[in-house]
C-alpha atoms as an extended CHARMM CRD file, in Angstrom:
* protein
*
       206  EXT
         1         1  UNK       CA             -2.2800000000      -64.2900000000      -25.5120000000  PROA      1               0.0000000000
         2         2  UNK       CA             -3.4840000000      -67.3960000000      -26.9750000000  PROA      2               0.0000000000
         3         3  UNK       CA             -5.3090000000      -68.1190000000      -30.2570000000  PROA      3               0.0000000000
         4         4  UNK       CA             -8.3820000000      -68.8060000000      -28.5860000000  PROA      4               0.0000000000
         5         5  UNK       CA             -8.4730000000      -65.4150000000      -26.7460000000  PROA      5               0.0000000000
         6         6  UNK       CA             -7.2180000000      -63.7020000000      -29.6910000000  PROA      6               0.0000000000
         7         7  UNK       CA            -10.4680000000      -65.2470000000      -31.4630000000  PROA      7               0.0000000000
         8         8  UNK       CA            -12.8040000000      -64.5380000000      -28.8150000000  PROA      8               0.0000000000
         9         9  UNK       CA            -11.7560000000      -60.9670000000      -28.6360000000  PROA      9               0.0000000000
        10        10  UNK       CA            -11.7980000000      -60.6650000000      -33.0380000000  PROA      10              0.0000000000
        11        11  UNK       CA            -15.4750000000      -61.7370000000      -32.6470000000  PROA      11              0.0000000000
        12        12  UNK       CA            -16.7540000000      -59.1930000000      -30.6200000000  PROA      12              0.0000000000
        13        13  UNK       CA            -15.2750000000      -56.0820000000      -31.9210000000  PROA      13              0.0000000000
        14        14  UNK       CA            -15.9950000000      -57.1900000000      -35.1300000000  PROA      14              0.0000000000
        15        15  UNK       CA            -19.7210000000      -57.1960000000      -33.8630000000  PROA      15              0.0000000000
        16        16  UNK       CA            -19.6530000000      -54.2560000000      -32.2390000000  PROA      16              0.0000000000
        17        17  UNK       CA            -18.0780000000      -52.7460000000      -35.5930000000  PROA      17              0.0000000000
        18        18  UNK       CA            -20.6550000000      -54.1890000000      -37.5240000000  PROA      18              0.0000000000
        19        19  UNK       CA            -23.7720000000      -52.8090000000      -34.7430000000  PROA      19              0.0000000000
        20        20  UNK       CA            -22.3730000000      -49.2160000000      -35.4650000000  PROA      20              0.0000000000
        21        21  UNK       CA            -22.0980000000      -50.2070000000      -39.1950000000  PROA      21              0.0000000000
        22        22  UNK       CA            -26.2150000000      -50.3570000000      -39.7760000000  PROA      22              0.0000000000
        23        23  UNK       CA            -26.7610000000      -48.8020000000      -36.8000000000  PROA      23              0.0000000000
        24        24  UNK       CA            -26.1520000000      -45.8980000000      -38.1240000000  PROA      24              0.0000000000
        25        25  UNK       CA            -28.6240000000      -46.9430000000      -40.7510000000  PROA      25              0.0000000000
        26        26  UNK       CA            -31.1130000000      -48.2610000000      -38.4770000000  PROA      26              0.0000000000
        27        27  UNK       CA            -31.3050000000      -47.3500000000      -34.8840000000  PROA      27              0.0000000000
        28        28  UNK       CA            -33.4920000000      -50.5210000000      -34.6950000000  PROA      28              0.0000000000
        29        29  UNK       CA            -29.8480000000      -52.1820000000      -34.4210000000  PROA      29              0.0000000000
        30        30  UNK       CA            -28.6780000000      -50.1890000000      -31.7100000000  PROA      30              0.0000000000
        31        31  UNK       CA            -31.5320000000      -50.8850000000      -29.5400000000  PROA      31              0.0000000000
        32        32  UNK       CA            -32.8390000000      -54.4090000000      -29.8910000000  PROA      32              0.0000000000
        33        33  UNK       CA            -29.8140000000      -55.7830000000      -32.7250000000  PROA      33              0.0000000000
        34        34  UNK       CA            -26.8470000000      -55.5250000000      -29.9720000000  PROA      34              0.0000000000
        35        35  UNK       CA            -27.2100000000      -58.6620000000      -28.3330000000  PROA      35              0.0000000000
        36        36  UNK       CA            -28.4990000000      -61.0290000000      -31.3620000000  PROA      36              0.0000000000
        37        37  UNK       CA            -25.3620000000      -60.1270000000      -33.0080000000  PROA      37              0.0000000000
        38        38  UNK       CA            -23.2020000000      -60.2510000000      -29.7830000000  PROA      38              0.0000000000
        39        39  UNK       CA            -24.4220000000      -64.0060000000      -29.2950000000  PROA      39              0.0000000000
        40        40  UNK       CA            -23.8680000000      -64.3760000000      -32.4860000000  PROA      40              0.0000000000
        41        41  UNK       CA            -20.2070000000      -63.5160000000      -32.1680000000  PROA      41              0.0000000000
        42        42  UNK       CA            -19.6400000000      -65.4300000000      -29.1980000000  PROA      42              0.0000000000
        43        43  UNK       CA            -21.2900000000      -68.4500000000      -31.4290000000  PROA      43              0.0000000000
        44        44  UNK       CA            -18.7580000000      -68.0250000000      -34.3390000000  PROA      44              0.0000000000
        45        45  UNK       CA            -15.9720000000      -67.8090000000      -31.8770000000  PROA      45              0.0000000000
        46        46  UNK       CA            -17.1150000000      -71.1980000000      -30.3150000000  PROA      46              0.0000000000
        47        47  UNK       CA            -17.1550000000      -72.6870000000      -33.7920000000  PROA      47              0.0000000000
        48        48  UNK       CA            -13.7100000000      -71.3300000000      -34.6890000000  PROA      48              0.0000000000
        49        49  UNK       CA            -12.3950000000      -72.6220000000      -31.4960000000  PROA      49              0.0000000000
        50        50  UNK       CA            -14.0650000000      -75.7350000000      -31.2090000000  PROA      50              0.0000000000
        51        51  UNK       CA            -15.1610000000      -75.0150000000      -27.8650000000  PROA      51              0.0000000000
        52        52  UNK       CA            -18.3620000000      -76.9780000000      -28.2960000000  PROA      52              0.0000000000
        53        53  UNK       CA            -17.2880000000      -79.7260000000      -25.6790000000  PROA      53              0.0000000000
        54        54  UNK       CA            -17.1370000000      -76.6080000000      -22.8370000000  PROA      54              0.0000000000
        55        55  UNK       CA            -20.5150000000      -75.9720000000      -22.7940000000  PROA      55              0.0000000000
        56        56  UNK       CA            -23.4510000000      -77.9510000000      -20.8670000000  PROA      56              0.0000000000
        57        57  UNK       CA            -25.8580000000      -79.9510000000      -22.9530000000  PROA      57              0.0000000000
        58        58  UNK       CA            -28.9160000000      -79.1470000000      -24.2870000000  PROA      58              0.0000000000
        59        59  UNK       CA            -29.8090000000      -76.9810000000      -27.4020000000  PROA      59              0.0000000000
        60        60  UNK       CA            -32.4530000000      -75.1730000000      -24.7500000000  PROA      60              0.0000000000
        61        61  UNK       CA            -29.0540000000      -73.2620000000      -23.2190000000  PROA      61              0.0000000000
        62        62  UNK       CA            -28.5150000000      -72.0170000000      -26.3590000000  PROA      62              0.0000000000
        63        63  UNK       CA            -32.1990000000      -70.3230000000      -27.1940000000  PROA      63              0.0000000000
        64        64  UNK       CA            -32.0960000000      -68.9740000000      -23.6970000000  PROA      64              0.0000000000
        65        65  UNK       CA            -28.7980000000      -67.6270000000      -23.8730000000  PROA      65              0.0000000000
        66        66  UNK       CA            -29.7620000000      -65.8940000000      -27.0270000000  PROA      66              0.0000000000
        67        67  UNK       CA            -32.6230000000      -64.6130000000      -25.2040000000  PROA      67              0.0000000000
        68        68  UNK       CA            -30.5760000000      -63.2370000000      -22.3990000000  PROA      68              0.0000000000
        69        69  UNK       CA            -27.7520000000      -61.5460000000      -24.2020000000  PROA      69              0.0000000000
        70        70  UNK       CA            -31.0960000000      -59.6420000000      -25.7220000000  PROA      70              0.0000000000
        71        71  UNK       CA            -32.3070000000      -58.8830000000      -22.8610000000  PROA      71              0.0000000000
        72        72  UNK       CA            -28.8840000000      -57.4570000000      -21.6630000000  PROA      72              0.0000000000
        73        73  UNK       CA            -28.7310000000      -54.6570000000      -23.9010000000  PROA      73              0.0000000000
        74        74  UNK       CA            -32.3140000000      -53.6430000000      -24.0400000000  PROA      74              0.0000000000
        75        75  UNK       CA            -32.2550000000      -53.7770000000      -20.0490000000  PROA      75              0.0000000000
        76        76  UNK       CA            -28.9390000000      -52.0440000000      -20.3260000000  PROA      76              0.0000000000
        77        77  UNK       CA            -30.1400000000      -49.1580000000      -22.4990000000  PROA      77              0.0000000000
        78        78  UNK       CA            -33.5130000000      -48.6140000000      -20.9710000000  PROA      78              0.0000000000
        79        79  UNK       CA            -31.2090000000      -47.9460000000      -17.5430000000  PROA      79              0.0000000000
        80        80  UNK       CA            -29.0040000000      -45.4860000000      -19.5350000000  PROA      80              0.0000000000
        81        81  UNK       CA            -32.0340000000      -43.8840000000      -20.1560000000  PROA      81              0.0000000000
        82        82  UNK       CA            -34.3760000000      -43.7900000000      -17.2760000000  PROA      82              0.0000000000
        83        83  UNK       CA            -31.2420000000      -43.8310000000      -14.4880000000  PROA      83              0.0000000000
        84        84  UNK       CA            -29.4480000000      -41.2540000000      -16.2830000000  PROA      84              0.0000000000
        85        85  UNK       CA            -32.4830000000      -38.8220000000      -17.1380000000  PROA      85              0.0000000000
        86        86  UNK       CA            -34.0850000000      -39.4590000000      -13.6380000000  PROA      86              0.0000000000
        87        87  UNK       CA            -30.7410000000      -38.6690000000      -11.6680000000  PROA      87              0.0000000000
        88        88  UNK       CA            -30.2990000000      -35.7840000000      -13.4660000000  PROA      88              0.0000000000
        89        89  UNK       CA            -33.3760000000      -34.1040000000      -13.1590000000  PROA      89              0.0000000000
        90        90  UNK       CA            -32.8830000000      -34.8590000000       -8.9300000000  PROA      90              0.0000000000
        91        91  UNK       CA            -29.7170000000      -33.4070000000       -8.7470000000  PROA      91              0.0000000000
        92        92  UNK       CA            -30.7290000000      -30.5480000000      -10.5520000000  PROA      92              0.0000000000
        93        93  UNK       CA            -27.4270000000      -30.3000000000      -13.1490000000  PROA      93              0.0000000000
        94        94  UNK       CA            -27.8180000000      -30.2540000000      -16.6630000000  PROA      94              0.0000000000
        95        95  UNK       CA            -28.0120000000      -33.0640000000      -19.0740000000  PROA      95              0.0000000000
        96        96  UNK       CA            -25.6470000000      -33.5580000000      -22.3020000000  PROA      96              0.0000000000
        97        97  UNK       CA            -27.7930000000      -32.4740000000      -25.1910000000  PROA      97              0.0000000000
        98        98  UNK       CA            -25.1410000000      -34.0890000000      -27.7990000000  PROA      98              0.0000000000
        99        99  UNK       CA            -22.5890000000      -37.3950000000      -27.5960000000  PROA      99              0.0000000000
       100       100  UNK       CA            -19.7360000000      -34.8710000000      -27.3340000000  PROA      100             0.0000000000
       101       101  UNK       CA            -20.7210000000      -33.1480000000      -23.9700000000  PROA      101             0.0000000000
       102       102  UNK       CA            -20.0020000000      -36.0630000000      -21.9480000000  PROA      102             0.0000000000
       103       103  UNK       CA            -21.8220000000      -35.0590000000      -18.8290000000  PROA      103             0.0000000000
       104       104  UNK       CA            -23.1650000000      -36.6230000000      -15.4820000000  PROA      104             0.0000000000
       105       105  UNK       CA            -26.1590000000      -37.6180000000      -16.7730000000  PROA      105             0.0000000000
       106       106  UNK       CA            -24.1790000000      -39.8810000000      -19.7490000000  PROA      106             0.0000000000
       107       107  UNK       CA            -21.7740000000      -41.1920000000      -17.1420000000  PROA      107             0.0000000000
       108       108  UNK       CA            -24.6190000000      -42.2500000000      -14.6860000000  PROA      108             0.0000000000
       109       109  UNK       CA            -26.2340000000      -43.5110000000      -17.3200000000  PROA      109             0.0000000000
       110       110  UNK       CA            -23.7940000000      -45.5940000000      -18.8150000000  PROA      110             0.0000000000
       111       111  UNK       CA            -22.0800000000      -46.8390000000      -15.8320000000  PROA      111             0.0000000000
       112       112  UNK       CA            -25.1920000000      -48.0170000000      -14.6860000000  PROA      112             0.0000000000
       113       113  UNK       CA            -25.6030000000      -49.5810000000      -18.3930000000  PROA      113             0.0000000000
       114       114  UNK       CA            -22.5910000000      -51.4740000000      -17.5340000000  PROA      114             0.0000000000
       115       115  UNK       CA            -23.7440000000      -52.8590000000      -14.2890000000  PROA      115             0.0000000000
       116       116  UNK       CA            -26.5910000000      -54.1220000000      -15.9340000000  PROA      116             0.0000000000
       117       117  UNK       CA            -25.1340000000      -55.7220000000      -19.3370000000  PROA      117             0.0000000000
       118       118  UNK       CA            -22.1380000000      -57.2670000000      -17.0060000000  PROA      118             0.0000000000
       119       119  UNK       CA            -24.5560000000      -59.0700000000      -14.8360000000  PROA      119             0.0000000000
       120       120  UNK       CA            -26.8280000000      -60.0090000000      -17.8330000000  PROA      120             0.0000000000
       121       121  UNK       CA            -23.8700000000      -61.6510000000      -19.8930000000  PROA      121             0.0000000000
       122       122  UNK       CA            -22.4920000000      -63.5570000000      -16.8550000000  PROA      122             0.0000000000
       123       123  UNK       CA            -25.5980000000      -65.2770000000      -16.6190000000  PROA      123             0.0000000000
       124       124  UNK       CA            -25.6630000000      -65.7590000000      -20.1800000000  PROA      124             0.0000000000
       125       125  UNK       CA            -22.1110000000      -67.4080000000      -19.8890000000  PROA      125             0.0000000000
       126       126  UNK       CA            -23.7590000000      -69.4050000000      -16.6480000000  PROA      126             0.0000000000
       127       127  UNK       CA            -26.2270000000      -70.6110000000      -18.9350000000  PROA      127             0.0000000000
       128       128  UNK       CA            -23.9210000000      -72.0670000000      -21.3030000000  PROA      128             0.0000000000
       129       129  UNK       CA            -21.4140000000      -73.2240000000      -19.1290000000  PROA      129             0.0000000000
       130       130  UNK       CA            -23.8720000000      -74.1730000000      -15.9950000000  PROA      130             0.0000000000
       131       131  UNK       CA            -20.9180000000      -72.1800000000      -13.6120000000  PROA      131             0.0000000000
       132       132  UNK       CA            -20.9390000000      -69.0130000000      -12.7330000000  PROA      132             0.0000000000
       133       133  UNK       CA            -18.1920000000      -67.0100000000      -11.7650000000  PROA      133             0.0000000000
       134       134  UNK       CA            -17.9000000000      -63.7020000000       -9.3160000000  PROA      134             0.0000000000
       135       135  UNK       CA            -14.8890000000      -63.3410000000      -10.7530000000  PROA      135             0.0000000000
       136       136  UNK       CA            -15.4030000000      -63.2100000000      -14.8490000000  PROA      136             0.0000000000
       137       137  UNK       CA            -18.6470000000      -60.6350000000      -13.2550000000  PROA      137             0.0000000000
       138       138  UNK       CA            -15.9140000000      -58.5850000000      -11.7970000000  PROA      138             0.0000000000
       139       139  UNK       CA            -14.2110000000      -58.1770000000      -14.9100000000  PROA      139             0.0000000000
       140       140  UNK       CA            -16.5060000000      -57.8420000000      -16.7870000000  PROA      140             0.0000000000
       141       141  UNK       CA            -17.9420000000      -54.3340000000      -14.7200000000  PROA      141             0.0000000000
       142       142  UNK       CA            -14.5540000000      -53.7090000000      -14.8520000000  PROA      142             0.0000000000
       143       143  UNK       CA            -14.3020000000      -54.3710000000      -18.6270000000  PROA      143             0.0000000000
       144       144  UNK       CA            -17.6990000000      -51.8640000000      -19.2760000000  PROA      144             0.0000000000
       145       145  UNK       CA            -16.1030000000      -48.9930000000      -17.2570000000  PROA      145             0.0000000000
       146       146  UNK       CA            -13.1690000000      -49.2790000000      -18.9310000000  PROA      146             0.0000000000
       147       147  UNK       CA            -14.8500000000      -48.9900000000      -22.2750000000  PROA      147             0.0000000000
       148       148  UNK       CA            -16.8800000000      -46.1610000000      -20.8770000000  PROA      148             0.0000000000
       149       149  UNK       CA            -13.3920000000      -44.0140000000      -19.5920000000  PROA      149             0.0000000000
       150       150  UNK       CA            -12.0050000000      -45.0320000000      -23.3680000000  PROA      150             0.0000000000
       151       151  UNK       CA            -14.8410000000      -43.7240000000      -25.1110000000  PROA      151             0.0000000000
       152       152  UNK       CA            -14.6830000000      -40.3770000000      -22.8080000000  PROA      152             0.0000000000
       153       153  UNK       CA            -11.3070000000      -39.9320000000      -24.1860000000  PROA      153             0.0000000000
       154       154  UNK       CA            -12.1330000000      -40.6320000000      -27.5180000000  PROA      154             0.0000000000
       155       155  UNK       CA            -14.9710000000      -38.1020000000      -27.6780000000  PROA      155             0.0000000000
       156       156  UNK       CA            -12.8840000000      -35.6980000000      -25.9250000000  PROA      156             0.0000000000
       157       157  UNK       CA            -10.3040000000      -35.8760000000      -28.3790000000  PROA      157             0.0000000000
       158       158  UNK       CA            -11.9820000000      -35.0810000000      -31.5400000000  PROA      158             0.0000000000
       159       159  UNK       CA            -13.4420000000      -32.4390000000      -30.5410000000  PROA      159             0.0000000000
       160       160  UNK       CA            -11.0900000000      -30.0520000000      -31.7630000000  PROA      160             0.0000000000
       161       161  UNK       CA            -11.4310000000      -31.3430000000      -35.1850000000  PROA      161             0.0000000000
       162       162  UNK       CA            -15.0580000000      -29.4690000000      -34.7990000000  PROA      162             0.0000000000
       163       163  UNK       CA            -18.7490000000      -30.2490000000      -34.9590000000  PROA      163             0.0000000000
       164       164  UNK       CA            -18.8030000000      -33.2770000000      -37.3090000000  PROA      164             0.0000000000
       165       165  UNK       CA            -21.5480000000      -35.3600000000      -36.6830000000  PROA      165             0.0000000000
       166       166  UNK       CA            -20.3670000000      -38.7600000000      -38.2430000000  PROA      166             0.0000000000
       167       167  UNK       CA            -17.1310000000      -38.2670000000      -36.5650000000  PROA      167             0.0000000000
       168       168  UNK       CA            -19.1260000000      -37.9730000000      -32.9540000000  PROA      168             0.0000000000
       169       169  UNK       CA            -21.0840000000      -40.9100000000      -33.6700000000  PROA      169             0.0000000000
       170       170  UNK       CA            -18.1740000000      -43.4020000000      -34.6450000000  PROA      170             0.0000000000
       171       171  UNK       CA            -15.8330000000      -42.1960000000      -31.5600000000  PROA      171             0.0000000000
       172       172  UNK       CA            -19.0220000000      -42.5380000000      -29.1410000000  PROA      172             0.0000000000
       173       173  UNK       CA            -20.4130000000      -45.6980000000      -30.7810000000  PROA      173             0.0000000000
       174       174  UNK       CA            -17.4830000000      -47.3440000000      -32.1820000000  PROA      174             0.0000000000
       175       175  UNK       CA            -15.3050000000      -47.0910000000      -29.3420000000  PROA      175             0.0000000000
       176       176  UNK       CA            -18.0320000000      -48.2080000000      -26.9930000000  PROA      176             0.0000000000
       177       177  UNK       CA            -19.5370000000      -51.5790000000      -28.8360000000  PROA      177             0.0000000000
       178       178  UNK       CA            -16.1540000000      -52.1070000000      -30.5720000000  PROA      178             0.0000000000
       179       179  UNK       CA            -14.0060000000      -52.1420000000      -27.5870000000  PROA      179             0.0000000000
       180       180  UNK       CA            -16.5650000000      -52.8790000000      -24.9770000000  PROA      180             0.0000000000
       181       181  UNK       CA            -17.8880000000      -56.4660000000      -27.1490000000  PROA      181             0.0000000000
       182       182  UNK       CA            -14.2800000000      -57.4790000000      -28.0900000000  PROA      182             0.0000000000
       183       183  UNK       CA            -13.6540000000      -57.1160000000      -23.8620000000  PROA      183             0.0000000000
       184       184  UNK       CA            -16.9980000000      -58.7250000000      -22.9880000000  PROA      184             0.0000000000
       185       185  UNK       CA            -16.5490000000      -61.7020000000      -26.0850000000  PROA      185             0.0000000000
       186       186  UNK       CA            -12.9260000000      -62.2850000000      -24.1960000000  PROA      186             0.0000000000
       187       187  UNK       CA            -13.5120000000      -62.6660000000      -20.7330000000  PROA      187             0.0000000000
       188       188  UNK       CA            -16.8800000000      -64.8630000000      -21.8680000000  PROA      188             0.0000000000
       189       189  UNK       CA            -14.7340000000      -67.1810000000      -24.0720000000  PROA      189             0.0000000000
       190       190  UNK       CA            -12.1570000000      -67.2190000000      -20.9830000000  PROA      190             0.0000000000
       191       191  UNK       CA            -14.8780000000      -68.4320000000      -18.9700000000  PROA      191             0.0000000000
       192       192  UNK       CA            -15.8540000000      -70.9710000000      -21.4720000000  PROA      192             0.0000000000
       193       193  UNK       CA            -12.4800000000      -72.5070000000      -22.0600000000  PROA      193             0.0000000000
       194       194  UNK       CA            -11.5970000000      -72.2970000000      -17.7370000000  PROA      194             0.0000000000
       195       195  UNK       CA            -15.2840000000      -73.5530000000      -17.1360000000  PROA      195             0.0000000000
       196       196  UNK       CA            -14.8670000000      -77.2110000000      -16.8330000000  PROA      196             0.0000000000
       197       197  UNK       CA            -13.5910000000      -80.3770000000      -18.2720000000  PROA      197             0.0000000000
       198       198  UNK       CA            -14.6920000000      -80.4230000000      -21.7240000000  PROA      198             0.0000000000
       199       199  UNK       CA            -17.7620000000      -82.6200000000      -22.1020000000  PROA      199             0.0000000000
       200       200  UNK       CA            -18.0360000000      -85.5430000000      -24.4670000000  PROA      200             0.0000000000
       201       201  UNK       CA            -19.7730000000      -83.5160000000      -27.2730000000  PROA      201             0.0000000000
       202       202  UNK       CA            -18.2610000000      -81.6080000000      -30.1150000000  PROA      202             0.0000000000
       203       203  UNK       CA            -21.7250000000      -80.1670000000      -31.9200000000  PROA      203             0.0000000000
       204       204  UNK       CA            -24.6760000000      -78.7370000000      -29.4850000000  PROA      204             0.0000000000
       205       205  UNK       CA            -26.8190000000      -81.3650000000      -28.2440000000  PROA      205             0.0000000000
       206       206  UNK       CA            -30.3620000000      -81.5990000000      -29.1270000000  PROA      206             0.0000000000
């Protein structure tokens, strides 16, 4: 693994750490403060990288990317949501009524989630990078349904410890964002670095 990868993948759990952090004080951050601060990670691993020359030019990609990774997770959780509730109801079984239940309704839900945020973030990275790749979308499902199965086992495993609210909430929520950002922030910063040439700029372009 290089240091660039390594950097990438620091960035995002860090802001999936901090998400859970004050979104357990705000739920505010949960819903609209996930992708602000996941841009924002993918920013600060740019910097640390110097992977400024990778991108296309033009500070517009940059406001519109930040408006897409946004997007991503507000689209993303209003499909956990409707998809999950909606699906539910038709089939006629029973929804989860806490984070540690775990049933078909959550894993609709979130898979669904996952479909969503994956194709929202590879055209965030298209924006950026002006290429889009099947392949970094592919992973990237692949990356939120992974985080999805980890955070199963996770939830599954403390319950024995018994019903401790705090506990449920970091092993849902801080499995999910941490893991599932530091995947997403990788395979995004892979795509920036395997992009292109780098470009004859080293600060974004105005």
């Amino acid at each position: 693994m290089t240091r660039q990868q390594i950097i990438f993948l620091l960035a995002g759990f860090t802001a999936g750490i901090i998400t859970v952090a004050f979104g357990k004080v705000s739920l505010t951050v949960l819903s609209i403060g996930v992708g602000p601060l996941f841009f924002l990670a993918i920013l600060t691993a740019i910097a640390f990288t110097d992977s400024w020359p990778y991108l296309g030019r033009g500070f517009w990609r940059y406001v519109l990317a930040a408006c897409v990774s946004t997007a991503a997770y507000i689209l993303a959780l209003f499909t956990f949501w409707i998809l999950g509730g909606y699906l539910t109801n038709l089939l006629g079984s029973r929804g989860s009524t806490n984070l540690s239940e775990f049933r078909l309704d959550m894993w609709i839900g979130l898979i669904a989630a996952a479909l969503v945020a994956a194709v929202c973030i590879e055209l965030m990275a298209y924006v950026l990078t002006g290429k889009w790749s099947n392949i970094v979308l592919a992973r990237l499902v692949g990356a939120g349904i992974l985080s999805i199965v980890v955070t199963f086992i996770a939830t599954r495993a403390v319950r024995p410890v018994g019903n401790l609210p705090l506990l449920y909430y970091w092993a849902f929520f801080g499995i999910l964002f941490s893991f599932g950002e530091a995947l997403f922030c990788g395979l995004v910063g892979a795509q920036i670095r395997g992009a292109s040439q780098p470009q004859q700029q080293t600060v974004p372009a105005t």
